[in-house]
C-alpha positions in Angstrom: -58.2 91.9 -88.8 -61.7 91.6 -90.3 -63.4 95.5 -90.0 -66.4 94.1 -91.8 -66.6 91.8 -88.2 -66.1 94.3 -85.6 -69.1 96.5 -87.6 -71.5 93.2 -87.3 -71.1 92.7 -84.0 -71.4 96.4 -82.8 -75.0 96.3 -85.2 -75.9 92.7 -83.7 -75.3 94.7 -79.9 -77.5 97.2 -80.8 -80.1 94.8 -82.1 -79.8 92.4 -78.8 -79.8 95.4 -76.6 -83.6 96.0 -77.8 -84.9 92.8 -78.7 -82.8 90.5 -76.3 -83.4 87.9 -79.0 -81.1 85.1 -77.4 -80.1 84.3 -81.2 -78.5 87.1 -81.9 -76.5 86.5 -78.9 -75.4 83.4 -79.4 -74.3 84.7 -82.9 -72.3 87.4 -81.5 -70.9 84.5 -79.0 -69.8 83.3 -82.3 -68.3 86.4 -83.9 -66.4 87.3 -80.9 -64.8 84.1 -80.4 -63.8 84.3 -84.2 -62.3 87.7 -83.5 -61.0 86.9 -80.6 -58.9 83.6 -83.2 -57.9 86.2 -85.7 -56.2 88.2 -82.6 -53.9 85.4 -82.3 -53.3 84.9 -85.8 -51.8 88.3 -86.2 -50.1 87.6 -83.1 -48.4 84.3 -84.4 -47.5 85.8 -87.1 -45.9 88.9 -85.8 -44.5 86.7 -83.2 -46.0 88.9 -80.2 -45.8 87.1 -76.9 -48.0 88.2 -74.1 -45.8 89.8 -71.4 -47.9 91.0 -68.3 -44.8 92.5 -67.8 -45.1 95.3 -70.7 -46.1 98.7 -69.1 -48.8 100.1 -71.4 -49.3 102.3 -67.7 -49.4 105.7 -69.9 -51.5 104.9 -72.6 -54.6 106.1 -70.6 -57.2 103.8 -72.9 -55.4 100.7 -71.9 -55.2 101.9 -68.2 -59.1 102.2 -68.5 -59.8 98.4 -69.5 -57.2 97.3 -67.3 -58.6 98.9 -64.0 -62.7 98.4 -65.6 -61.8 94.3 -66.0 -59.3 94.4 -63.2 -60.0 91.8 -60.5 -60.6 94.6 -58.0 -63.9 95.2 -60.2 -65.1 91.7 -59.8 -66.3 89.1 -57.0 -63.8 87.3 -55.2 -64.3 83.8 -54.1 -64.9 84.6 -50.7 -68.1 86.5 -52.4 -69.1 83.6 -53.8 -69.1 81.2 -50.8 -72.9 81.7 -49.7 -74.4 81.9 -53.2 -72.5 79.1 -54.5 -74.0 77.0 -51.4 -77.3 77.7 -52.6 -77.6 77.6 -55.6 -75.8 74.2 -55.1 -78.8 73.4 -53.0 -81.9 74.7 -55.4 -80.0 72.5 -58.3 -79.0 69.6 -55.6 -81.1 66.6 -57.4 -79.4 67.4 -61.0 -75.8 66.2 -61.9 -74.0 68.6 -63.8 -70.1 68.3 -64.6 -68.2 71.4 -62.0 -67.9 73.4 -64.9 -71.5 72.8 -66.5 -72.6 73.9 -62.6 -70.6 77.0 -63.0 -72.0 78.3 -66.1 -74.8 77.8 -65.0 -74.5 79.7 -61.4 -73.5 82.5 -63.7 -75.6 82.8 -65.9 -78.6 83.2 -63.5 -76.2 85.6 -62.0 -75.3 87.4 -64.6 -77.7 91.0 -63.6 -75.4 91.6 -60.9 -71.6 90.7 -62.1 -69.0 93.2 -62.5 -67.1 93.4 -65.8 -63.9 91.9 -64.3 -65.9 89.2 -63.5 -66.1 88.6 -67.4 -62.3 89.2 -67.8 -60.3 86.4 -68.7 -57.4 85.1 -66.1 -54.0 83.8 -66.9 -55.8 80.2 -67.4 -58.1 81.6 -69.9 -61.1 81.1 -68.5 -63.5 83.9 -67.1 -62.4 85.1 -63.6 -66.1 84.1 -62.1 -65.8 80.6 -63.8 -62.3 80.3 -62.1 -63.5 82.0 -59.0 -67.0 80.1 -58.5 -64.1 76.7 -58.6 -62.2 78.5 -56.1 -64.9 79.2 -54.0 -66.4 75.8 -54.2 -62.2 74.9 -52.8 -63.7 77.6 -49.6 -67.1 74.8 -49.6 -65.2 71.6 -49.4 -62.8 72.8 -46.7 -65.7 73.7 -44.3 -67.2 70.6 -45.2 -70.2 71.8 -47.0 -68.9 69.3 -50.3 -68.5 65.7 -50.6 -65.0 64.8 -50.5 -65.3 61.4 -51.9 -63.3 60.8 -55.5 -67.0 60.3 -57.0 -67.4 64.0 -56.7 -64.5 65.6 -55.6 -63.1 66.2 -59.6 -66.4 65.7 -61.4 -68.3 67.7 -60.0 -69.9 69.2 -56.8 -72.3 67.9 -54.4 -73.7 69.1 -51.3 -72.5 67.2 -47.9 -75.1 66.2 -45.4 -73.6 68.9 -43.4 -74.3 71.7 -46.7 -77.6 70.4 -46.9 -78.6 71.3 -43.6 -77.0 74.7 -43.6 -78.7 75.4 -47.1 -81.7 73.9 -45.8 -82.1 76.4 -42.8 -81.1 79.6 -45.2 -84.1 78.3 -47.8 -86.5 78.0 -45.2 -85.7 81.5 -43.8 -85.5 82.6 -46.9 -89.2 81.2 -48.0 -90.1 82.2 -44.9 -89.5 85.9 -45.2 -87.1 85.7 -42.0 -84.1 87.8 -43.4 -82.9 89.5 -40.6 -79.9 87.3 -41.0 -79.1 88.4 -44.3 -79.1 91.8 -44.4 -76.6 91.4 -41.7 -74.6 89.8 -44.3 -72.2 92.5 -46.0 -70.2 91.0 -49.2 -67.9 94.0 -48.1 -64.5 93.4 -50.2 -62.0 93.0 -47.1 -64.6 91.0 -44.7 -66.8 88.9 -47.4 -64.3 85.3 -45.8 -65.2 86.1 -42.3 -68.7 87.3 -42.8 -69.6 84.3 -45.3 -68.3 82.2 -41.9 -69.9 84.2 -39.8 -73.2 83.0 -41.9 -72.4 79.2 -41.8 -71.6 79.6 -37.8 -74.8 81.3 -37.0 -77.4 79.2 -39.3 -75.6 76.0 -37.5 -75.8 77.0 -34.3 -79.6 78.3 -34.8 -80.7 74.8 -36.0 -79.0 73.2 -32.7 -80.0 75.8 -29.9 -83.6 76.2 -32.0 -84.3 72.6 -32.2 -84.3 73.0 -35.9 -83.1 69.9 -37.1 -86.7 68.1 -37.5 -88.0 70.9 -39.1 -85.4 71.1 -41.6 -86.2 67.4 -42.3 -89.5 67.5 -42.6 -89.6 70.9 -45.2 -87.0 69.6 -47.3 -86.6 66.1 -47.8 -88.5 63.9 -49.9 -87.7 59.8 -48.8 -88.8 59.2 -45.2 -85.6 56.3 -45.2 -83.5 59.6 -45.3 -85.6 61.0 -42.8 -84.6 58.4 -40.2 -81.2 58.2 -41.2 -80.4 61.8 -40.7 -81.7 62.3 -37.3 -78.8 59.0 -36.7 -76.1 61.9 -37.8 -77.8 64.9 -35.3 -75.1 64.0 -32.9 -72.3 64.1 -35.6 -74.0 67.4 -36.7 -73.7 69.1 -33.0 -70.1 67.7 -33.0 -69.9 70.2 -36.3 -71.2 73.1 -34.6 -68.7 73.3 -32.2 -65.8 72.4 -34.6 -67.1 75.4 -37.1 -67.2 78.0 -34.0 -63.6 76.9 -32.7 -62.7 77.5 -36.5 -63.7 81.0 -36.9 -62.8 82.2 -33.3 -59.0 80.9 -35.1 -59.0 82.0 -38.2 -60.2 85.7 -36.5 -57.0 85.5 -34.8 -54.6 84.9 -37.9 -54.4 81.0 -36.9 -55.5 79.7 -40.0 -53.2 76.4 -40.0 -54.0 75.3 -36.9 -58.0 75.9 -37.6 -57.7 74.0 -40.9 -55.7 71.2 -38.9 -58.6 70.7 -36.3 -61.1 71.1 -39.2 -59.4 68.5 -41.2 -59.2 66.0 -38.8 -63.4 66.0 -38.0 -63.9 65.9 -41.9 -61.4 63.0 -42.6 -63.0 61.3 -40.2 -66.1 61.5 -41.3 -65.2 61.0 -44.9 -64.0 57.7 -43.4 -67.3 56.1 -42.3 -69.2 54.1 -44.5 -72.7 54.8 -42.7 -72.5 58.3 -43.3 -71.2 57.7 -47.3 -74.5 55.5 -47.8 -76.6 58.8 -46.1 -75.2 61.2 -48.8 -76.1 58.8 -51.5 -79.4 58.8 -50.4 -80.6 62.2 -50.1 -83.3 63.4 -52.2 -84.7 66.8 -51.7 -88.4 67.8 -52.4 -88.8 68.3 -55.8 -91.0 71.7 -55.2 -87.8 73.0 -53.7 -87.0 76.6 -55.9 -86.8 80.1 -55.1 -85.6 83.1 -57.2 -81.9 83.1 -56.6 -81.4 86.7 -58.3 -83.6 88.1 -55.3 -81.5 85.6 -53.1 -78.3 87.4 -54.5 -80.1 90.8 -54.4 -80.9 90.7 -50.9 -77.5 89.6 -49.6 -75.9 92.4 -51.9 -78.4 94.5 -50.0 -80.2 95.9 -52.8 -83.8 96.5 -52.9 
């Protein structure tokens, strides 16, 4: 192992800490990631295979990493349902490959991730990268993706459905009309039912509030989409109920039979042409941007 490297990067650390020069952290990108290849040198040629199952549980430095990068000390998927959605949203007119999207989500997220977020897991990416993929799984399933093979592998794309629901959250959001979201708690053991919870509410509010129009109007730039999404309004109440029936299951352990009923809506859907041409169609309002750390902030309630 290179001492002469582990001294430059613990200088070029101090030197970023105070200048936050973004050079000298893509330099220290580079040195760690050359360290990081004369690790597994040394172990190829000692012939060291990586055993989760060695018990290091005594040596109390190694317990310290493991339980400071531990996935416990990170956000879960679940955690990364309602920010994914919109910051999904703000970058909606842009393609980006899934994994270009994720990098992306965290780096503008990066003041308010945990260290075992920047772990690596057993695939060897960084447990956010593999947990913003996860979470995007949580998306799809509630129908907030598209489903179609143009985007289901690529990349990610809002559904007509996400659209809307990230549509109402922005304009509250703009609006100053956050009483929703500091009822949001990312607690650890509810952050699945809660970011439900979310999706349910904002739906139900653009139905029983006569939201839909105004949705429309503040975020949509071609008045052909206009029309065509007040066609799929009905579709959209049909969605409402479906979303309620499925977290009144899943709060009573019957997650199979939720997803079934779910499914079935979504397949269907996936199936007809009309709606296909709507998703292509959609263009949203290029003014459309907010600050997605104070988005993140506020449902982390911090000040």
């Amino acid at each position: 192992m290179n001492y002469e490297l582990i001294n430059s990067i613990n200088e070029l650390a101090q030197s970023y800490k105070k200048s936050k020069d973004e050079k000298l952290l893509q330099e220290i990108d580079r040195l760690l990631r050359l360290l990081e290849y004369q690790s597994w040198y040394l172990k190829a040629q000692l012939g060291i295979i990586d055993n989760r199952n060695n018990d290091f549980i005594e040596d109390e430095e190694v317990k310290k990493y493991e339980e400071l990068f531990s996935y416990s000390n990170a956000y879960s998927k679940f955690h990364l349902i309602i920010p994914l959605l919109m910051f999904l949203f703000k970058n909606y007119n842009y393609y980006m490959s899934a994994l270009d999207l994720s990098i992306s989500f965290m780096k503008e997220l990066k003041d308010y991730l945990r260290p075992g977020d920047y772990a690596k897991t057993r695939t060897g990416a960084q447990r956010f990268i593999t947990n913003t993929r996860f979470a995007s799984n949580e998306l799809r399933r509630l129908g907030m993706l598209r489903s179609d093979k143009e985007h289901f592998y690529h990349t990610w794309k809002l559904s007509p459905y996400g659209v809307l629901i990230a549509g109402s959250l922005y304009i509250d959001f703009v609006k100053h009309d956050l009483n929703k979201f500091l009822d949001y708690k990312l607690l650890q053991e509810n952050a699945y039912i809660d970011a439900l919870n979310l999706i349910s509410l904002t739906a139900t509010e653009i139905v029983e509030k006569n939201k839909f129009i105004t949705i429309l109007d503040f975020i949509l730039e071609e008045e052909i989409v206009y029309q065509m999404m007040k066609l799929y309004e009905y579709s959209f109440r049909e969605f409402v109920i479906i979303i309620d029936d499925f977290i009144k299951t899943c709060r009573n352990e019957n997650k199979r039979k939720a997803d079934n009923v779910l499914g079935k809506f979504l397949n269907k859907l996936k199936a007809d042409r009309e709606i296909s041409r709507l998703a292509d169609s959609i263009k949203l309002r290029k003014e459309i941007d907010y600050n997605i750390k104070q988005f993140y902030a506020i449902i982390n309630n911090m000040k």
